[in-house]
N, C-alpha and C positions, 0 to 999 in steps of 0.2 A: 154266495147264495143270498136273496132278498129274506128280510123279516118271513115269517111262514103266514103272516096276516096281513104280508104288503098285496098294494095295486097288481102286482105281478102277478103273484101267487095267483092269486083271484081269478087274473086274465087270461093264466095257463089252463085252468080246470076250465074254462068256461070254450076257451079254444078249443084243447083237446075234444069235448063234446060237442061243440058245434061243428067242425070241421069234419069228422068225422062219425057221423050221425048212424052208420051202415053195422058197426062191427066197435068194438071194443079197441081200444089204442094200444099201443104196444111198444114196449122198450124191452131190452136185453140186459143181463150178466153174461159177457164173453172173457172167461179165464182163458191162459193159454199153460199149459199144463209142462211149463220149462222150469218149476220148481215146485217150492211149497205154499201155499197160500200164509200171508202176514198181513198186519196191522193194517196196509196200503190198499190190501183187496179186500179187506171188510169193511171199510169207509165207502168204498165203491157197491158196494151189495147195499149199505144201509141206504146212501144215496139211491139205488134203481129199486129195490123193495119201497122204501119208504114214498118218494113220489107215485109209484103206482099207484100202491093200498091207499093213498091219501085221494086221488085224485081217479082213481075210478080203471087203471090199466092193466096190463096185462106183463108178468115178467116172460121172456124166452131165458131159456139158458142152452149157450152152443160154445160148442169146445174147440176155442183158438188153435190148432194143431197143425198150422201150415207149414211152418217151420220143421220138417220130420230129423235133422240136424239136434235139435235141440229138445225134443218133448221126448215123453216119457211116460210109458201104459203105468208106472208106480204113481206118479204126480199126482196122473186124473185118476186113477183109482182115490188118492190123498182128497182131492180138493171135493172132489163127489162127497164124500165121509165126512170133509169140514161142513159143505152145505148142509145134509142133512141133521149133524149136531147142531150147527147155531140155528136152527127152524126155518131157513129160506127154502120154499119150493116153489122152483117156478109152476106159475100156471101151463108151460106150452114147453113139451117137451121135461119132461120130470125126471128128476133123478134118476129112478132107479131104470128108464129108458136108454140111458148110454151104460149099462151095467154087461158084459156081455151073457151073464150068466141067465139076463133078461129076455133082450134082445135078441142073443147069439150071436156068435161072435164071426159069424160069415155076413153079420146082417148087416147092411151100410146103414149111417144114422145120416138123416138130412140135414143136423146142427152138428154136424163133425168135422171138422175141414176133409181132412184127411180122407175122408168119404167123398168128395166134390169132385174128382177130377173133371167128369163129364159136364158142371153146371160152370167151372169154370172154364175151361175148353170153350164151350160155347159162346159165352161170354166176349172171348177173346176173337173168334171166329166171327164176330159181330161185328166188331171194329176194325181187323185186318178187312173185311168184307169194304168198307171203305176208305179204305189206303191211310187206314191211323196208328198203322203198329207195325213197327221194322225191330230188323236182329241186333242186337248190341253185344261189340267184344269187346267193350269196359270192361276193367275190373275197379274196384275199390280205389287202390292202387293210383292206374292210370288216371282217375279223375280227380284225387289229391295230386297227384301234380301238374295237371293241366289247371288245376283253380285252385291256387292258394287261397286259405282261409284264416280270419282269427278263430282263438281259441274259442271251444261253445257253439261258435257258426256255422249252419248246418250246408252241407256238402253241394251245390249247384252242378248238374249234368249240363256241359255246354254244348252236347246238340253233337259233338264227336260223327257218330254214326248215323244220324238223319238221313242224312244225302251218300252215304257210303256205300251202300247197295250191300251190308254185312250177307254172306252166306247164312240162310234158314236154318243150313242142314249140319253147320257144322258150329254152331252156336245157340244153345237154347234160351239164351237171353232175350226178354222181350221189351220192348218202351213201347208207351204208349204216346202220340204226339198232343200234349195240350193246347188249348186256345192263349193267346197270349193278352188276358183277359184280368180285370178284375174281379174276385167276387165278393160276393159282403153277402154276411149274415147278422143274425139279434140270437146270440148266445141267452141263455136264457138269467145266468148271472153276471156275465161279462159286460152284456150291452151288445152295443152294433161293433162289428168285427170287420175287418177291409184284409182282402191278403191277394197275394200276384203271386198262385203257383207256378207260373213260368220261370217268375226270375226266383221265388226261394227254392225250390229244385230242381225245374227244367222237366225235359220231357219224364213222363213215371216209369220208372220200372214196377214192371206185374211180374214177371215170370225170372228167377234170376239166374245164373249160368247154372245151377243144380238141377234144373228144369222144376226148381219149387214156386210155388206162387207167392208172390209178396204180400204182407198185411195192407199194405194200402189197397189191393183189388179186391184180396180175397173178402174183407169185410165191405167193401163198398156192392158187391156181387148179393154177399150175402144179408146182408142188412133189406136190397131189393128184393127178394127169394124172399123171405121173411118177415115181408111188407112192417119192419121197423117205423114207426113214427117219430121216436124219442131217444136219441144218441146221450145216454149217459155217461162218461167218463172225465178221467183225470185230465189235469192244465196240462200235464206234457205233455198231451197229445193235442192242443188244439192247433198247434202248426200243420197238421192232417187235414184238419177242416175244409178249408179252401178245395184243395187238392183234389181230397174225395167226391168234395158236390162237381168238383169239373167232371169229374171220371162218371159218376152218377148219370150224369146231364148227358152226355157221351152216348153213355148205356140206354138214354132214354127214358130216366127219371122226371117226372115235369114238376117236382117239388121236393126239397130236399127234407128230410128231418129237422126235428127241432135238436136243439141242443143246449146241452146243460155239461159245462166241464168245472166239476169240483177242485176245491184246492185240495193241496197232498198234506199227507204226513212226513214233518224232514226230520232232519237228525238235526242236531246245533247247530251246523257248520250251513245247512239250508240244501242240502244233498235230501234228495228222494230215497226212499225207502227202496231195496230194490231184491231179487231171487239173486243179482249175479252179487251181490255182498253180504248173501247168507244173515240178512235181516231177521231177526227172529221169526219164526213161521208160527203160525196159528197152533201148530201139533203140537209145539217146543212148550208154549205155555197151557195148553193144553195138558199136556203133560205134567208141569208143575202146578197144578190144581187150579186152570182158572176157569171157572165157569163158564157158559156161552154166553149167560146174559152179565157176565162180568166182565170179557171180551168186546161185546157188541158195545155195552157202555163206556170204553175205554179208547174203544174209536170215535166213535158218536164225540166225545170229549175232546179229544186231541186236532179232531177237526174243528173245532169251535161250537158242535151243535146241541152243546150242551154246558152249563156253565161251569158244572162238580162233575165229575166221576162219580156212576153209581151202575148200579145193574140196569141194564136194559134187555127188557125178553124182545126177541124182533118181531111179535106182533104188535108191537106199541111205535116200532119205528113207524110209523104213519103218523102218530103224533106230532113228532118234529117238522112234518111239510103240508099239516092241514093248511085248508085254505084261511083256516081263521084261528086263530090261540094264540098264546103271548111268549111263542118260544122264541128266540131270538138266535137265529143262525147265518148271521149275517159273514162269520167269516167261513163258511165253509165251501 
């Protein structure tokens, strides 16, 4: 992340507002509700809270649930309950709106994956519409050993099924066919970004033999629906980037979001915090008496955007990414 009183900073606030002159700008908090919220997702809240409120936007909050494998109605009951103790509410789409006791629970919510099928369906019905999405009966599997890889190196689809003419009817697998294209982006802390989704993983899978929709569509889908300006998230995910503006651009997007991907919180060894290693969750220490704004400030910390460990209430996290003051959060 730039100084909070660098050239950048400066040029983002003044972007955001001039570009978008009509409506208030907008970024996201998207949990996906396959565990319990920890130290990793509240670095990521301080980051999309804290740039808003500094800079004039608007937070959504929508519930990653694509995955129906893996999520969990206890989770997002859980993380709804975290949000509302540490004081993040989003502006669009509020807490207690995905509650069902709110809502009702026959009611579909527009930031729920799990509620989508129709907006992704259609989606999809756009690009089959011009001959950019055939069946695939890959599995995992068979495309480890069609393309060995090193350790770390992520998985390339070498086009198997393209030209195979798979059965529709008997494989609910879907790829979509990408341009074999470069694209480049200006990360907002990274700099200028070059990446060839073609060849890091080849055509995309959206829809995968479960007949569930992929995170790469389901958010690229919905981020459009939810006219996103401002993609905030973790470095793991900036190998998505590329990816997704192709799929975007596809869909018919004529400008892709900005983007800002924060560093993570590791362990010693330089491993990411993660739900499937039962990382301590936000509730754990919760639990053992730590305040929200002892929490908040302990990420704030660990990420670098703070020098000491101290309490932070999160309505001061806008502090940390005014456009002008002399915090210094250059590694986060």
């Amino acid at each position: 992340m730039p100084h909070a009183g660098s050239p950048l900073m400066a040029a983002l606030h003044s972007r955001l507002h001039s570009d978008r002159p009509s409506r208030v700008w907008r970024t996201r908090f998207a949990p996906a509700p396959t565990g319990y919220l920890h130290l990793g997702h509240l670095v990521n809240a301080v980051c999309v809270w804290g740039l808003a409120r500094a800079h004039g936007g608007d937070v959504l909050l929508r519930i990653e649930d694509h995955d129906r494998t893996r999520c969990r109605p206890e989770f997002e009951a859980a993380l709804l309950d975290d949000l509302e103790w540490l004081g993040f509410a989003p502006d669009v789409y509020p807490v207690s709106s995905f509650r069902p006791d709110v809502a009702g629970a026959e009611t579909a919510h527009p930031a729920r994956q799990s509620d989508q099928e129709p907006r992704y369906a259609a989606a999809l019905e756009s690009l089959s519409a011009r001959g950019l999405v055939y069946a695939c009966a890959c599995t995992r599997r068979d495309i480890a050993q069609l393309v060995p890889r090193a350790p770390g190196e992520e998985a390339r689809y070498p086009g198997t099924c393209r030209e195979a003419a798979v059965d529709p009817l008997a494989h609910f697998a879907r790829r979509v066919r990408l341009p074999d294209v470069a694209v480049t982006f200006e990360d907002l802390r990274l700099g200028v970004v070059t990446q060839h989704p073609a060849q890091q993983c080849g055509d995309l899978l959206v829809r995968d033999r479960h007949a569930q929709w992929t995170y790469q569509f389901a958010v690229v889908v919905d981020d459009m629906a939810h006219d996103i300006d401002v993609v905030i998230r973790g470095e793991d995910l900036l190998g998505s980037t590329g990816r997704q503006w192709a799929l975007a651009a596809l869909l018919g997007r004529d400008t892709p979001p900005l983007t800002l991907h924060h560093a993570l919180i590791t362990h010693a060894d330089g491993s990411k915090l993660s739900k499937a290693n039962r990382d301590t969750s936000l509730r754990e220490l919760r639990a053992a008496g730590w305040s929200a704004e002892r929490l908040i400030g302990e990420a704030a910390y660990r990420a670098g955007m703070l020098d000491t460990a101290r309490a932070l209430p999160a309505h001061a996290v806008a502090d940390l990414f005014a456009a002008s003051g002399d915090h210094d959060i250059s590694a986060a």
